[in-house]
C-alpha positions as CSV (number, residue, x, y, z in Angstrom):
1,X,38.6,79.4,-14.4
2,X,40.3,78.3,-17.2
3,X,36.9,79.6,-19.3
4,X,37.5,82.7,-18.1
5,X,40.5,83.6,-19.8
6,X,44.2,83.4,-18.8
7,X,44.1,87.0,-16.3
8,X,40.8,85.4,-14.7
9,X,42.0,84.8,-11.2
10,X,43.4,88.3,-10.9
11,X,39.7,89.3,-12.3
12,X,37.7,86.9,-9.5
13,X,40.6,88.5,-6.9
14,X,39.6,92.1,-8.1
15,X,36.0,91.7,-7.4
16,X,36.2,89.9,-4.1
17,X,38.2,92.3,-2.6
18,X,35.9,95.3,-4.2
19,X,33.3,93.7,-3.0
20,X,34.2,93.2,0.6
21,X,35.1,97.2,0.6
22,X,32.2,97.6,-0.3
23,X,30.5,95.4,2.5
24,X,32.9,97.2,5.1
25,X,31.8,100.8,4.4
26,X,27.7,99.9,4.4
27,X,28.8,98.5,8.2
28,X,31.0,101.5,9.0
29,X,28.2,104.0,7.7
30,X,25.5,101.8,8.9
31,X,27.8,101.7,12.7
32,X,28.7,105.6,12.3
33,X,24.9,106.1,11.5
34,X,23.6,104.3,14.7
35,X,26.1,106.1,17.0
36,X,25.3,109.6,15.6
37,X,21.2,108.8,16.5
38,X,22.6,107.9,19.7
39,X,24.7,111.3,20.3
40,X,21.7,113.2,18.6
41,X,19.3,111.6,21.2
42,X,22.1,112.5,23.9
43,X,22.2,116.0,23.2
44,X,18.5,116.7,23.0
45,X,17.9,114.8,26.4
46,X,20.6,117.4,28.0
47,X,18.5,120.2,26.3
48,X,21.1,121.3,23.7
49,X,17.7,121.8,20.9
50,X,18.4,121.7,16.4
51,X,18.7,124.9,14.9
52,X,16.6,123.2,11.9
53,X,13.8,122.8,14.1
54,X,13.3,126.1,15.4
55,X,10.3,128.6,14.0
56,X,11.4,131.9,11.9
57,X,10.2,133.9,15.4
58,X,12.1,132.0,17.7
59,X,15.5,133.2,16.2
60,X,15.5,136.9,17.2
């Protein structure tokens, strides 16, 4: 580390902790993502239907 300059362990410090943030929120999306399929999947078997997938006619 010495190669690295004399702040060089707070430098190494500061990316490995960036970097497992980083790793923690592409889980927690990737988790948040996988129970929001899982809700979306709920609703539409219960009949609750996606505004977004209606037809201009069916609205009125």
């Amino acid at each position: 580390m010495t190669s690295l300059g004399p702040y060089a362990s707070f430098v190494v410090t500061s990316y490995a902790l960036v970097a497992a943030i980083v790793l923690i929120l592409i889980g927690w999306v990737a988790l948040d993502y996988r129970r929001q399929k899982e809700r979306l999947r709920e609703l539409e078997a219960s009949g609750v239907t996606r505004r977004s997938g209606r037809q201009a006619t069916d609205i009125r």
